[in-house]
C-alpha positions as CSV (number, residue, x, y, z in Angstrom):
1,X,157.4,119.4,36.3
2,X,159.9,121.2,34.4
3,X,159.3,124.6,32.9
4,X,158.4,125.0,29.2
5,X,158.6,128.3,28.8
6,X,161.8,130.3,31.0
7,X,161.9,134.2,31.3
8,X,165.0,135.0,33.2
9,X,166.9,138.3,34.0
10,X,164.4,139.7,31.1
11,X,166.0,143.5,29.7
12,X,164.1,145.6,27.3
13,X,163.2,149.1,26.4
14,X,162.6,151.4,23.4
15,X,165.8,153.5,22.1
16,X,167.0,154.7,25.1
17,X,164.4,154.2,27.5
18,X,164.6,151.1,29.5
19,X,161.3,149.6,30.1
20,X,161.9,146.2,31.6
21,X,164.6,145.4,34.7
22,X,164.7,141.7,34.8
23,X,161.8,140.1,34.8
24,X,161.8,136.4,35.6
25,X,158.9,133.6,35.9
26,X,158.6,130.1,34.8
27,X,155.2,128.6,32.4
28,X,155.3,124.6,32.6
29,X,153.6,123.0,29.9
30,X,149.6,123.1,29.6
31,X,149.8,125.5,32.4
32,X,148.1,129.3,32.4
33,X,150.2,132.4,33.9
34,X,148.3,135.6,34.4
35,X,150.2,139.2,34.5
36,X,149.3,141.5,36.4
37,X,149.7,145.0,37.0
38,X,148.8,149.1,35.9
39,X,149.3,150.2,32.5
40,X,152.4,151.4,31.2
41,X,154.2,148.9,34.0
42,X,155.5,146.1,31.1
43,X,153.3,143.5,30.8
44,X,153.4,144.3,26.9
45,X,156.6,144.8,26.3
46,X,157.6,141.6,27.9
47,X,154.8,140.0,25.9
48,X,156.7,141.2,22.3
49,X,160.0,140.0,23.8
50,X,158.6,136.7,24.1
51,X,157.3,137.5,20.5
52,X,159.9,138.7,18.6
53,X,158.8,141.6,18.1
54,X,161.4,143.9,20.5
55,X,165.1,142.1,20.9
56,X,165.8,141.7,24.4
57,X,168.9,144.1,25.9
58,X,169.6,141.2,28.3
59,X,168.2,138.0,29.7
60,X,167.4,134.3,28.5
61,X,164.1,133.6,26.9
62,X,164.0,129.7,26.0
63,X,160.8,127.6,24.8
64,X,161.7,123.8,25.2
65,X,165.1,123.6,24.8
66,X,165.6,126.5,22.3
67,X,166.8,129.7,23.2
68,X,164.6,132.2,21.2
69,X,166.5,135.5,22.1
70,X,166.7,137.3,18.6
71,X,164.4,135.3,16.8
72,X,162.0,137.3,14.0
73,X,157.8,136.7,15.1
74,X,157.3,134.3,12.3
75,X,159.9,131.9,13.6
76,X,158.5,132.0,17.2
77,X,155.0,131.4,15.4
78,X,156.7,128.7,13.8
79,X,157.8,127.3,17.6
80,X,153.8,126.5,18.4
81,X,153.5,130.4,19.6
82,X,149.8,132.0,18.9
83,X,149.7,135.9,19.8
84,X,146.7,137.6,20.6
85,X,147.6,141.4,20.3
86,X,146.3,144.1,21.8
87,X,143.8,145.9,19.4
88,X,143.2,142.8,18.0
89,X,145.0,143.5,14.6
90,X,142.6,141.5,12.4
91,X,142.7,142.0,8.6
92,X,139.9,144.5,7.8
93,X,139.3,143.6,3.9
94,X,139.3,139.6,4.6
95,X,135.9,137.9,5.5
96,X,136.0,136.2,8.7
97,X,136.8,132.9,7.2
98,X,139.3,134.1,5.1
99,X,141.1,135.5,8.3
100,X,141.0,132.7,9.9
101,X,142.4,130.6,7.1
102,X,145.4,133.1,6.0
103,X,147.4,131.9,9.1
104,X,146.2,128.5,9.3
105,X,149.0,125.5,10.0
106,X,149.3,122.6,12.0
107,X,153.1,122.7,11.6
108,X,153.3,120.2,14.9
109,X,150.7,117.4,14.0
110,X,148.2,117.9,16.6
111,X,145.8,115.2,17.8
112,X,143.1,117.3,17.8
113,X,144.4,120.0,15.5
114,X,142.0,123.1,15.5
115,X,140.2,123.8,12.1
116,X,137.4,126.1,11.1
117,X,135.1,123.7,12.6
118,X,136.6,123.8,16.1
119,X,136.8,127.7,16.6
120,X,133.6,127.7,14.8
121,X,132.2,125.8,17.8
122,X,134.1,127.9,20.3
123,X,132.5,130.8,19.1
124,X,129.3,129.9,17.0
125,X,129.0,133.8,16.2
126,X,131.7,134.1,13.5
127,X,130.4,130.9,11.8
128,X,126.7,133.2,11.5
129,X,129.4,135.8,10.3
130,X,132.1,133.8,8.1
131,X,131.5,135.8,5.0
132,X,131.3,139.3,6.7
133,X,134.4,141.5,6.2
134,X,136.9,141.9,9.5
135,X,135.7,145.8,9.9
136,X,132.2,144.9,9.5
137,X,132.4,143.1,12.9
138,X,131.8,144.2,16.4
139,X,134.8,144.5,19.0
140,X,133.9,141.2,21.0
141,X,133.2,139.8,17.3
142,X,137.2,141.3,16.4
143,X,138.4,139.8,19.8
144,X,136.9,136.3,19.2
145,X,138.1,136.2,15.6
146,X,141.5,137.3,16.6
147,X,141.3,134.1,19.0
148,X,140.2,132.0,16.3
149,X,142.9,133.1,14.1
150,X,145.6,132.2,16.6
151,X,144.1,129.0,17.4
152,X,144.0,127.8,13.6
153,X,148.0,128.1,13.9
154,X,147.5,125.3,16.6
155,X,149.7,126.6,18.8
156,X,151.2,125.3,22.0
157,X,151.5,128.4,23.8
158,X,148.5,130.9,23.5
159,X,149.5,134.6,24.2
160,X,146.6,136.9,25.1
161,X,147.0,141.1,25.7
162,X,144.1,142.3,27.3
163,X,142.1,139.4,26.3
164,X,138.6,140.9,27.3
165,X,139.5,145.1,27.8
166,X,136.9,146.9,26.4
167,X,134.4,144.5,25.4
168,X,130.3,143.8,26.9
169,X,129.8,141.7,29.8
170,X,128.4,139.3,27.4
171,X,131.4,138.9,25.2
172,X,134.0,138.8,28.3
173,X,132.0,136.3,29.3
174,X,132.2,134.0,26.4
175,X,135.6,134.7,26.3
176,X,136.4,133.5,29.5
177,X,134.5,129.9,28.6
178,X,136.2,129.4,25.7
179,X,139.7,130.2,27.8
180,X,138.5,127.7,30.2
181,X,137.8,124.8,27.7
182,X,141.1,125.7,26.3
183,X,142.6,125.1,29.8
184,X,140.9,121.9,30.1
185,X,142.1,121.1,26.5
186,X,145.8,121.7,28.0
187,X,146.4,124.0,26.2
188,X,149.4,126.7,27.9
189,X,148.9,130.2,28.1
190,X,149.8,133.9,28.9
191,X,147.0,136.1,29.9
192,X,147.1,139.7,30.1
193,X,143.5,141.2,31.7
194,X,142.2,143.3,34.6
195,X,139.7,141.3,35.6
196,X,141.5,139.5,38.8
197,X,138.4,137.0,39.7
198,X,138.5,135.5,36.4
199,X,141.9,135.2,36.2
200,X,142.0,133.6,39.4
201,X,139.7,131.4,38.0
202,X,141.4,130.4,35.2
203,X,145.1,131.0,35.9
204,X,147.7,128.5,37.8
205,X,150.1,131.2,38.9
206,X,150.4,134.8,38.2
207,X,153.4,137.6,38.0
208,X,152.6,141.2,38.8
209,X,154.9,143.6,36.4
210,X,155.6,146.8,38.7
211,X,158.0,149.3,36.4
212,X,159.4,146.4,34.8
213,X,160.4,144.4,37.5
214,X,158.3,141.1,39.4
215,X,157.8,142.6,43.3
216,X,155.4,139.8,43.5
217,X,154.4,136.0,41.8
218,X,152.6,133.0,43.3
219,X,150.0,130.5,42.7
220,X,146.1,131.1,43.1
221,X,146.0,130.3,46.7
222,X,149.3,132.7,47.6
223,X,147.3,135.6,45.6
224,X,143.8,134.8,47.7
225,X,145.9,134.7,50.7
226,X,147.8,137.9,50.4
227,X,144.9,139.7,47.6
228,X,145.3,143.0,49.7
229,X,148.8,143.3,48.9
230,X,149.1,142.6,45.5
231,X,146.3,144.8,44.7
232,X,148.3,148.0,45.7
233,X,149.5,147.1,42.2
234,X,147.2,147.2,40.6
235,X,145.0,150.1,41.7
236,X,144.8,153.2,39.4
């Protein structure tokens, strides 16, 4: 199967400080890569590459057969790319269903596309809380609505930061179902978390981001097979 999504010789930093050295990995279609590794390493910053949101230094980024190097975050969104940012970054003064309608789009004619009735049944809590405002909700509430959101742009590629950091073992939880339907769906996606079991779980293959650079990807059963070693990066 050919790779959908290609990260190769990946360069990046802020001003003058060079963050990322070259990262490299490979996302087929419908497929689920986890990255792993400490804070402050660059699983973030490659994540906003892939975004738009920072212009690479160096490197190839290409979805399909478009190189996306350079382009602004609402032309990657435009690509079939849904971003679930860190903090969550929902608008405060909307109601729920107004957040999850201000991005709406099904700019690639999906089958199945998602609509409110969809992520409503992913997550039957913001439906009880569609006409609340965005700060009136919990963090797990924030996090699933931020999901929503994302998915009402019916992307291709679903791009998660520290999908369940933070949140009750309740929430994570329900999180992690909904990213396992999604799987099932086909959907492909990044995932960004520290919980290693589920993403072992859930993930096909997973890159750990040690100061910028990939000392380490596999599958599932490479990472089981050698869990010892990877974890040295990913202790505190």
């Amino acid at each position: 199967m050919m790779a959908w999504l290609e990260v190769a010789g990946l360069q990046a930093g802020y001003g003058g400080n060079q963050v990322l050295h070259g990262i490299q990995f490979e996302l087929e279609e419908g497929r689920i890569v986890s990255l792993l590794g400490r804070n402050g390493m660059g699983k973030t910053t490659t994540l906003k590459c892939l975004m738009g949101l920072i212009v690479p230094k160096a490197g190839t980024l290409r979805l399909g057969q478009r190189t996306i190097n350079g382009l602004a975050a609402h032309e990657v969104a435009r690509l079939g790319v849904g971003w679930v940012p860190e903090g969550r970054q929902i608008f405060p003064t909307l109601t729920v269903e107004e957040n999850l309608l201000a991005t709406a789009a099904d700019r690639h004619r999906a089958a199945q596309p998602y609509t409110l009735q969809r992520v409503y049944a992913f997550f039957p809590r913001l439906q009880e809380r569609r006409q609340n405002m965005g700060n009136q909700l919990s963090g797990g509430e924030q996090q699933m609505l931020a999901i929503g959101r994302a998915l009402m742009t019916n992307p291709r590629l679903l791009i998660l930061d520290e999908a369940t950091e933070g949140l009750a073992p309740l929430i994570r939880q329900e999180i992690w179902r909904v990213l396992g339907e999604l799987r099932n769906a086909g959907m492909a996606m990044i995932v960004v978390d520290k919980d290693l079991e589920a993403l072992m779980a859930l993930a096909d293959r997973h890159v750990v981001i040690e100061k910028g650079r990939v000392p380490w990807q596999g599958d599932t059963e490479a990472l089981r097979a050698q869990r010892s070693e990877v974890e040295r990066y990913l202790g505190v």
